[in-house]
C-alpha positions in Angstrom: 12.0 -32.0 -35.7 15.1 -30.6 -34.6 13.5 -26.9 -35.0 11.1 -28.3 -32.6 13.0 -29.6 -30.0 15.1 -26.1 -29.7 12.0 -24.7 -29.5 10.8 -26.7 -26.6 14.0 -26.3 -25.0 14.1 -22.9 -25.0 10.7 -22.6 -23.8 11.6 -25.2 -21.1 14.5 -22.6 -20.0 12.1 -19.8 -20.0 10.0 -21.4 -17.7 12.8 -22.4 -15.2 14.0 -19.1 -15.3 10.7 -17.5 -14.6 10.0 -20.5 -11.7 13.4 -19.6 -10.4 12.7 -15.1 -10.4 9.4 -15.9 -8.8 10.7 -18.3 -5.5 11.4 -16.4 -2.8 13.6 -17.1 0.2 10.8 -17.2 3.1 8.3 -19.6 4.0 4.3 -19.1 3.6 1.5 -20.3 5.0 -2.4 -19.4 4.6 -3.6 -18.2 8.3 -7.2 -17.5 9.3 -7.4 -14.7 11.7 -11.1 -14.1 13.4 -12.3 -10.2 13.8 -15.6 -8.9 14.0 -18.0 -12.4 13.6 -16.2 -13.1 10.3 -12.3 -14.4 9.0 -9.6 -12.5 7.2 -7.6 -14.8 5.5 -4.3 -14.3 5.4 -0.5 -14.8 4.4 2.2 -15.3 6.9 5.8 -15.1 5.1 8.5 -16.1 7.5 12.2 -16.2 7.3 14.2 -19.3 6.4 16.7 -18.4 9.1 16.2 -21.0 11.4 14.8 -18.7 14.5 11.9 -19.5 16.5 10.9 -16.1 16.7 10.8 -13.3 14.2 9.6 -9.7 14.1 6.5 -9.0 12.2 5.8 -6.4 9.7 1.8 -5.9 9.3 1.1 -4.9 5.2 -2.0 -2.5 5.3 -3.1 -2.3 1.5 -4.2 1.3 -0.4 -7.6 1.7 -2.6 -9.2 -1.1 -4.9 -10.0 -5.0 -4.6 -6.6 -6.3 -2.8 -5.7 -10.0 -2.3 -3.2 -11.0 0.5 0.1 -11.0 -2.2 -1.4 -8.0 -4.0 -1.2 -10.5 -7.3 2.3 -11.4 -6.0 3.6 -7.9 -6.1 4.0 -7.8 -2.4 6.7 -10.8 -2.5 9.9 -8.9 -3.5 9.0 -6.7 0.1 8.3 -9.7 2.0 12.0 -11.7 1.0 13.9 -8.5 1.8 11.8 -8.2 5.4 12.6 -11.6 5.5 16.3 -11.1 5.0 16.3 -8.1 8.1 14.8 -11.2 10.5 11.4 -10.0 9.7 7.9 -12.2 9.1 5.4 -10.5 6.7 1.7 -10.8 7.5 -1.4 -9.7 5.4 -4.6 -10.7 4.3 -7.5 -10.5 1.4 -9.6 -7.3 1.8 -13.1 -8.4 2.5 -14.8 -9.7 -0.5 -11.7 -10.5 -2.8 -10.8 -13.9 -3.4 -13.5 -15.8 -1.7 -13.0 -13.5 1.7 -16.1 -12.6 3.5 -16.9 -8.9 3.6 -17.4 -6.1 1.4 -14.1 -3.9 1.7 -16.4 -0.8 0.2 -18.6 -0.9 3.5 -15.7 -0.2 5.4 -14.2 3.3 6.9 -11.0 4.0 7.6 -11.9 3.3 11.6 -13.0 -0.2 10.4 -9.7 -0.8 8.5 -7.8 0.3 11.8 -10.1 -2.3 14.1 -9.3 -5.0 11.6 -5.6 -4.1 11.2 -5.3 -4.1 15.4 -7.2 -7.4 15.7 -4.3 -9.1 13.2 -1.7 -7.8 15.2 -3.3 -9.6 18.5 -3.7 -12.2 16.6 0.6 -12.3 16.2 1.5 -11.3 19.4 -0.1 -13.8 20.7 1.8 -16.9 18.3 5.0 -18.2 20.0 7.1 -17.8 16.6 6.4 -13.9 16.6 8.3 -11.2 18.9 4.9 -8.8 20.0 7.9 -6.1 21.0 8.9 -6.1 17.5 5.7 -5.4 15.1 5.1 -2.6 12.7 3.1 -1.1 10.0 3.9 -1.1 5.9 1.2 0.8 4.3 1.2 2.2 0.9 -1.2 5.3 -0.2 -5.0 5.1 1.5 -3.0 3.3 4.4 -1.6 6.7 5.0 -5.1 7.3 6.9 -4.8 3.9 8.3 -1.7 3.4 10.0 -1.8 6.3 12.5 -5.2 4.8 13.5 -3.2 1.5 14.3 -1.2 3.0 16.9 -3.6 4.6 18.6 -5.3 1.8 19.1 -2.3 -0.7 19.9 1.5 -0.2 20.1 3.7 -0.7 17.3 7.5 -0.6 17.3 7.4 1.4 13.3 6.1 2.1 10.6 6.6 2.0 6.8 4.7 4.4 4.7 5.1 4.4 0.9 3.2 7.2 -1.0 0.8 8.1 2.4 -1.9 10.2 1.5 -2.8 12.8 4.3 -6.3 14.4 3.2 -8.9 13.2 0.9 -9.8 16.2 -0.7 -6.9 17.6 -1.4 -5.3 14.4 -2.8 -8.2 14.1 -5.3 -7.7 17.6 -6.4 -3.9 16.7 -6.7 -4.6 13.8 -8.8 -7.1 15.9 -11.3 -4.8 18.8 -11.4 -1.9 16.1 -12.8 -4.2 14.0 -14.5 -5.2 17.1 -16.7 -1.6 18.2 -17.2 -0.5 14.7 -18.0 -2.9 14.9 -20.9 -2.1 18.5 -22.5 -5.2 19.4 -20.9 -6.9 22.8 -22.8 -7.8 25.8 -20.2 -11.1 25.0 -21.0 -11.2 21.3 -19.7 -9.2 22.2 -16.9 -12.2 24.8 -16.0 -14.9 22.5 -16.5 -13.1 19.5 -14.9 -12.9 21.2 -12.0 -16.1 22.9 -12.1 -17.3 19.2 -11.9 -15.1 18.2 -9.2 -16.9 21.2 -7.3 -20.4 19.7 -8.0 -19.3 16.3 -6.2 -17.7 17.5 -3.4 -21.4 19.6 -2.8 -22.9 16.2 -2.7 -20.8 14.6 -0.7 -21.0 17.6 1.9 -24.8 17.2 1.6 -24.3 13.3 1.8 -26.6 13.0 -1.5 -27.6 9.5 -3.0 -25.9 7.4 -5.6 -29.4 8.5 -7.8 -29.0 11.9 -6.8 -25.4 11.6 -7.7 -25.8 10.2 -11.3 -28.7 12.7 -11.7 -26.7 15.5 -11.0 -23.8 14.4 -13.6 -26.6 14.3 -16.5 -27.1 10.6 -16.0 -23.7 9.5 -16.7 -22.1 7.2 -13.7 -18.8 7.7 -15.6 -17.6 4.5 -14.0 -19.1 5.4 -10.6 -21.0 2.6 -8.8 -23.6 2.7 -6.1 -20.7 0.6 -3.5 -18.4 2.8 -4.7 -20.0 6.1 -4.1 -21.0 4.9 -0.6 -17.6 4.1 0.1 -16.3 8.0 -0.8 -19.2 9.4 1.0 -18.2 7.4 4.0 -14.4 8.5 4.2 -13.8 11.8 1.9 -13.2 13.8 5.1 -10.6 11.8 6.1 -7.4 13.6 7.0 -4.4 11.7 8.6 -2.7 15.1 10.3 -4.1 14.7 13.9 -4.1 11.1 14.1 -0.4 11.3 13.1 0.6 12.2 16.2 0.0 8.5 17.7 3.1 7.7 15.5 5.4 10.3 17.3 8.7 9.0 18.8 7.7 5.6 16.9 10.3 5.1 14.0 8.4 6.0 10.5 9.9 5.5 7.2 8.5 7.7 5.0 8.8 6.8 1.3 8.0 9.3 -1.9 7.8 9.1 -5.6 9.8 11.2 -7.9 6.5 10.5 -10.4 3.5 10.6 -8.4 0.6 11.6 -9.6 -1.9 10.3 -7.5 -0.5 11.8 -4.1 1.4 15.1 -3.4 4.4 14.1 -2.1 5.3 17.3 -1.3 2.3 18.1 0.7 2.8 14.8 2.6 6.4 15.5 3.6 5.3 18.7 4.4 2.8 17.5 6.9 4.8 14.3 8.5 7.5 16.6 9.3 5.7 19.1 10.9 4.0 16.2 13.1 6.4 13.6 13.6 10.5 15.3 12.6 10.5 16.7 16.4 11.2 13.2 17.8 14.0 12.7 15.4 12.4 9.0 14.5 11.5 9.9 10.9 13.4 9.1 7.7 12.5 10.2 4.8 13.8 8.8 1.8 12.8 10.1 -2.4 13.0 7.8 -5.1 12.7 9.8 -8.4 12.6 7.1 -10.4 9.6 6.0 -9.2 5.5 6.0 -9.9 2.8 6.2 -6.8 3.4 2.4 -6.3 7.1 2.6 -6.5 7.9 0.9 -9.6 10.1 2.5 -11.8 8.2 4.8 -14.2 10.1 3.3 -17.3 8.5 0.2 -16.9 5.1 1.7 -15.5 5.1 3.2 -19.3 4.8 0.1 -21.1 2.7 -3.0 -20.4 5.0 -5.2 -22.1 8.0 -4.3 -20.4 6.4 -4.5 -17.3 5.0 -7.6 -17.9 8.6 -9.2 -19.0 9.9 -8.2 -16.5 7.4 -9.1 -13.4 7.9 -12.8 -15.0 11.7 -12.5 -15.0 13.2 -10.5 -13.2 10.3 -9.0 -10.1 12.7 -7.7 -7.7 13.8 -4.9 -10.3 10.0 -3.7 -10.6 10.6 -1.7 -8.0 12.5 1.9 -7.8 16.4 1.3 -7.3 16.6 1.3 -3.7 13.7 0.7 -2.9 13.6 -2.5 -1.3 17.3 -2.2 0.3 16.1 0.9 1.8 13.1 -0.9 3.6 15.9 -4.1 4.7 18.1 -1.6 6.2 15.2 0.5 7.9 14.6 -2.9 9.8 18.0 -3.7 10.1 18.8 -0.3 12.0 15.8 -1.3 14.3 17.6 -4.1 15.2 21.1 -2.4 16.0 19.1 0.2 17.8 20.3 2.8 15.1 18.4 5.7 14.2 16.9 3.7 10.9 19.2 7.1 8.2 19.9 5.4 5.1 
């Protein structure tokens, strides 16, 4: 019995301790925001700071089925926005969780129009300052958020692993994928000898059956939505449209252990566009993955696991989230945003 009971009391601690990790010092509330005939649902995270209004910082999600918390991961970001006097908005992609929508029928234009509608949607609520929104977007975002402010003004913008061009990120990514694995010469040839034959179709804008006919029959985990999707945005390139973010204050944010965007290349490419202006900062954290959690946990699914139920905050690259509450902090002061 009394082998139970410490059982059960150190369960019951357990519990408290992972309740306690995963509360957050902001407020939340499900919103409905109409765009296009149909509703994005949404999260707004506010402060607890007793202010009647806030600045707002917009989440645009990468690739793949995202709800509004990405599966809670987004939380740690939204308290330390919330700390800088910051509100968090975002919403489920079309399709995911119950949301109308299919977010693989969507372009990179139609992300932008559905990003721009949310943020007329905030300006025009009483508890949010419309002089004070910006952009966080993390990897396909990177062709997304200069779209945003072309189409409406934004005080910043947050971009964490920003890809710049389709094409040559997917290359990237096959190129490290390959060396990752000890790759042989020989499957390095004909993996990219492959790559080749897809990037012909897309070119030619061939059919998801022309597709899967051309690869032997084999979908290798390719779907019809899927392939529809790529053809619709693989000659996406963020470099021109970059230059609606100049003289707007960008945080750019790169992985020390990305293998799904070229970090290099991307620095490259926002400097040459947007360092004239003096509003960029660019901060490394080479600790980190593509989504900026530290690659020692990213390495083991148990460790991870632990420690997204105890301790979530320290998922992330050291750094991380400071540097993206003092970013809005220097907004604030009117500084230039430097770590």
């Amino acid at each position: 019995m009394w082998a139970l009971v410490t059982v059960l009391l150190v369960a019951t601690g357990l519990a408290g301790v992972v309740l306690w990790q995963n509360s957050y010092d902001m407020e939340e509330q499900r919103v409905s925001i109409r765009h296009g005939g149909h509703t994005l649902n949404g999260v707004l995270a506010t402060p607890k700071d007793g202010r009647t209004r806030h600045g707002l910082v917009v989440y645009i999600h990468g690739d793949g089925p995202v709800d509004a918390t990405h599966d809670d991961g987004y939380r740690p970001m939204w308290e330390a926005n919330a700390e800088a006097g910051y509100a968090s908005l975002s919403w489920d992609k079309p399709g995911v969780a119950g949301a109308p929508g299919d977010w693989l029928a969507q372009s990179m234009d139609d992300r932008a129009d559905e990003a721009a509608a949310a943020i007329a949607w905030a300006r025009a609520r009483p508890d949010i300052d419309g002089d004070r929104i910006g952009l966080w977007g993390a990897s396909q975002a990177g062709w997304v958020l200069p779209k945003v402010a072309a189409r409406t003004p934004v005080s910043f913008a947050i971009a964490v692993s920003p890809a710049v061009n389709w094409l040559r990120q997917g290359r990237y990514n096959l190129l490290a994928g390959l060396r990752a694995d000890g790759a042989s010469a020989a499957r390095t040839d004909a993996e990219i000898a492959r790559s080749d034959t897809v990037r012909r179709l897309l070119r030619r804008h061939a059919t998801f059956e022309e597709y899967v006919r051309t690869m032997g029959g084999e979908a290798d985990g390719m779907t019809a939505g899927r392939w529809r999707f790529i053809s619709r945005n693989h000659t996406a390139d963020a470099t021109q449209d970059l230059r609606a973010l100049r003289g707007v204050p960008v945080l750019l944010t790169l992985a020390g252990h990305d293998v799904h965007v070229d970090t290099a290349d991307t620095e490259r490419v926002y400097r040459a566009v947007l360092d004239d202006g003096g509003a960029l900062t660019v901060r490394h954290h080479p600790d980190a993955t593509h989504s900026l959690v530290k690659q020692t946990l990213e390495q083991s699914e148990l460790r991870i696991t632990l420690t997204a139920l105890f301790a979530p905050r320290s998922l992330f690259a050291d750094g991380f989230l400071d540097g993206q509450r003092q970013f809005l902090d220097e907004l604030d002061r009117g500084g230039s945003a430097t770590p």
